[in-house]
N, C-alpha and C positions, 0 to 999 in steps of 0.2 A: 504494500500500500504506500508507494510513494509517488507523490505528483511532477509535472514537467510544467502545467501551468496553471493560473489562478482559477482555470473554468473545473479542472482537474481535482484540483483542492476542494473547490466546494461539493463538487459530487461525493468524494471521498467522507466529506462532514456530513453530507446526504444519509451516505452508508451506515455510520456509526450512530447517524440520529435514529433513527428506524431500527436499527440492531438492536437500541439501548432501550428504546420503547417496549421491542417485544420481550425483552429478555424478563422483568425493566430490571435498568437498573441506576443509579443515578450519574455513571458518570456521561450519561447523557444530556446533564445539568449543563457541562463546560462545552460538550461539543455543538450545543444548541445556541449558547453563546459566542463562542470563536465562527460558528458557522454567519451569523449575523452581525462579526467584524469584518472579517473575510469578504464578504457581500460589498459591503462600506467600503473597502479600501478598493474593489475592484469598478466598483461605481467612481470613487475619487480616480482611478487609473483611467479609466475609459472618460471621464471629462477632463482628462491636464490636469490634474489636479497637482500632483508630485513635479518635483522641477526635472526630473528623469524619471517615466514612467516605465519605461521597460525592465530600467535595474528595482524598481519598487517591487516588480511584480517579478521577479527574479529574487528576491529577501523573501516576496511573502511566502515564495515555494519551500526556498530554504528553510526558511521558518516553519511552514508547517509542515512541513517535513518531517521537523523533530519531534512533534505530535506523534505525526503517523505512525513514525517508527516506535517511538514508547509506547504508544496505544498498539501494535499489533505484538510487541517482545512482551508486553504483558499479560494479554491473549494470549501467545504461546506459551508461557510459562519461564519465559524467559525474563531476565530480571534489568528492567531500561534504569535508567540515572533514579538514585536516589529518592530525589525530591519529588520523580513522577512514579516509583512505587509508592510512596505513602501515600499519594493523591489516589493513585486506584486502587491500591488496600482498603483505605479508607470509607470506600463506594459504599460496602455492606455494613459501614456502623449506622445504625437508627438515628442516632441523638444527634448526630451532625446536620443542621441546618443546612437548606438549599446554601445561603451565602458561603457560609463555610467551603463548602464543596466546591463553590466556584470561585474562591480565592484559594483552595490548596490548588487548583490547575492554572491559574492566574501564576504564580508562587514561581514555580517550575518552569512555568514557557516564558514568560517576563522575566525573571530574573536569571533564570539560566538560560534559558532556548534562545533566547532574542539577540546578548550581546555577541554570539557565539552565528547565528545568522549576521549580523550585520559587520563583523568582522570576517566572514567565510565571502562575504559576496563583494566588500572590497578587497580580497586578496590581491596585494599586488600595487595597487593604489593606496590614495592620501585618503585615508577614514574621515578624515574632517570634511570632505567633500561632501559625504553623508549627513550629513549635521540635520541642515534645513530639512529634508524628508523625513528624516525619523522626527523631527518636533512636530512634525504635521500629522503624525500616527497618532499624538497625541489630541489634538484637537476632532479627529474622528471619532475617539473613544472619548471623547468630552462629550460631545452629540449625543452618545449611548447612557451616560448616566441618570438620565430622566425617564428613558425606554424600562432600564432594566430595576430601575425603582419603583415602579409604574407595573412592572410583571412582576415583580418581587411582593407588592400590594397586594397581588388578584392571589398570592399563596400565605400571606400573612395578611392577613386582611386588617388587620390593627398598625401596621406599617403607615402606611396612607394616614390618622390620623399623625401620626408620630413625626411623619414629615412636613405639616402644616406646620408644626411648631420647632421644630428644630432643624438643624443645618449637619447634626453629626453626623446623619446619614450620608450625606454625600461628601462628608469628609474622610468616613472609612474608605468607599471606592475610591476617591480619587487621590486619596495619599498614599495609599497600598498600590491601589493597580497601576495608577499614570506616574504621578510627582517623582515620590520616593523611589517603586519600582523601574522606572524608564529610566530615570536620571543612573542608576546605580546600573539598569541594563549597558547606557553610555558607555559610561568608566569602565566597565568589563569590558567593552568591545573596545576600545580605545587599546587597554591593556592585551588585548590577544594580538590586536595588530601590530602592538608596538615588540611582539614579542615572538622568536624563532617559532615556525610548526612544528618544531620537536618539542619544545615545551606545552602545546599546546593539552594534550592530553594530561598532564601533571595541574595546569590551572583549570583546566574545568572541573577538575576532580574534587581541587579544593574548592570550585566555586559550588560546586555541587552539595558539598558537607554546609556550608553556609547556609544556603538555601533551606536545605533541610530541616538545620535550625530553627527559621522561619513557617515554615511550614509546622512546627510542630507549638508554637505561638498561638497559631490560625486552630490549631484542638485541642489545646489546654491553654485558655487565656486569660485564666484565674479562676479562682471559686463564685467569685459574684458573677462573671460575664458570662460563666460556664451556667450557671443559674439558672441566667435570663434565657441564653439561648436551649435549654430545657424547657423552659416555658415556652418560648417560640416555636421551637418543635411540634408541643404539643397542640398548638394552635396550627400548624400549616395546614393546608385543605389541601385535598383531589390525592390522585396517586403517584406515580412516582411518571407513568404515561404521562398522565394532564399537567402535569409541573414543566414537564418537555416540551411539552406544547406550547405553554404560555409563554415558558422562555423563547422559545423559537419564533414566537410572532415577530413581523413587521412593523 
C-alpha cells in the first residue's frame, strides 16, 4: 500500500476508511481525518495554491507514505516506528476518547513522519527553500479546526456548549497538532538535512523515542484530565461506524 500520487493516496485513505468501519475499529478515527487533509491540500494543489505544487504533492506522497506503510506493518504483525504502534495498540482500549485517538496518530505522523518527508523530498537541495509551503500546510489545517470541532460536537454533544464559552478547545488542537507540532516537525527536518544519510536512521530512532514520550502524555495526562475524559467517554454517542462517518464528512 504505497502511493505515486495525491489521487492514489486518497483512494488508499478510501480503503482503510471502509476496512475500519466494517471491522470497526477506531483507528478509522485518524484515517477519516488525514483523508479530509489530504482532500484540502490537493484542492490547494490543483488551484496554485503552494509556491511549487508538484514538489507539494510529491511530500504529501512521501508523507503519506509513512502512514501506509505503518498502517499495513501493523496489519501484518509487523512492528512500524514506535510512536505509530502505541497509536494502533491503542485502537482496542475503551476509555480512550475519539480526541485522544486522533492526536496519538496526529503525535506520530506530525512529529515524526513529516520532518522526515520534508527532508527526504528536499534531498539534495537548500530545505529552507521549503519554508513558505510547509507554513501554508498550516493555514489548511487552520481551516479544519472549526470542521472537526463541529464533528467532534455531533459525538460529545456537551462539546458545543463548552465551546460557546471557552477558547481551550481550540487551543489543545492547535498547539499540539499545528504550533508546537509543525514548528518542532521544522527543526527535525532542518536537522536531517543538515545531517549525512548514514546518520539518518540513528536520529529518527531517537526522534522516534521522543515522540513516544509524547504520545504516552496524550493516555495518561493526569488523574483529573484522565477523569474528565472518562466522563466524556461515557457520554460519546453512535458507534464506533457513525463516529467515522461524522468525522469523515465535508
Amino acid at each position: 500500500m504505497q502511493a505515486t500520487t495525491i489521487k492514489e493516496v486518497i483512494s488508499f485513505l478510501n480503503q482503510i476508511i471502509e476496512e475500519n468501519k466494517e471491522i470497526p475499529s477506531t483507528m478509522g478515527y485518524f484515517a477519516a481525518l488525514y483523508h479530509k487533509v489530504t482532500c484540502k491540500v490537493k484542492e490547494g494543489i490543483d488551484n496554485g495554491f503552494f509556491d511549487d505544487n508538484p514538489r507539494m504533492e510529491k511530500l504529501d506522497v512521501i508523507f503519506a507514505n509513512r502512514y501506509l506503510k505503518a498502517y499495513t506493518e501493523f496489519k501484518n504483525g509487523t512492528q512500524p516506528s514506535t510512536s505509530w504502534q502505541i497509536a494502533f495498540e491503542k485502537a482496542d482500549s475503551y476509555w480512550l476518547i475519539v480526541l485522544q485517538h486522533l492526536l496519538l496518530g496526529m503525535n506520530a505522523h506530525i512529529n515524526l513522519d513529516l520532518g522526515i518527508a520534508a527532508a527526504e523530498v528536499m534531498k539534495g537541495k537548500d530545505i529552507n527553500d521549503l519554508h513558505d509551503d510547509f507554513n501554508k500546510i498550516n493555514e489548511i489545517l487552520s481551516e479544519l479546526v472549526h470542521d472537526v470541532e463541529k464533528e467532534l460536537s455531533l459525538i460529545w454533544t456537551f462539546l458545543a456548549k463548552i465551546i460557546k464559552v471557552t477558547e481551550k478547545f481550540d487551543t489543545i488542537l492547535i498547539d499540539f497538532s499545528m504550533k508546537l507540532a509543525r514548528d518542532g516537525a521544522w527543526k527535525y527536518a532542518k536537522l536531517l538535512a543538515s545531517s549525512p544519510k548514514t546518520d539518518w536512521p540513528t536520529l529518527i530512532k531517537e526522534r522516534d523515542v521522543k515522540v513516544t514520550k509524547k504520545a504516552e502524555i496524550v493516555i495518561n495526562p493526569g488523574f483529573l484530565i484522565r477523569l474528565l475524559f472518562k466522563i466524556i467517554r461515557l457520554e460519546e454517542t453512535g458507534t464506533i461506524k457513525t463516529r467515522i462517518e461524522i468525522l469523515e464528512k465535508d
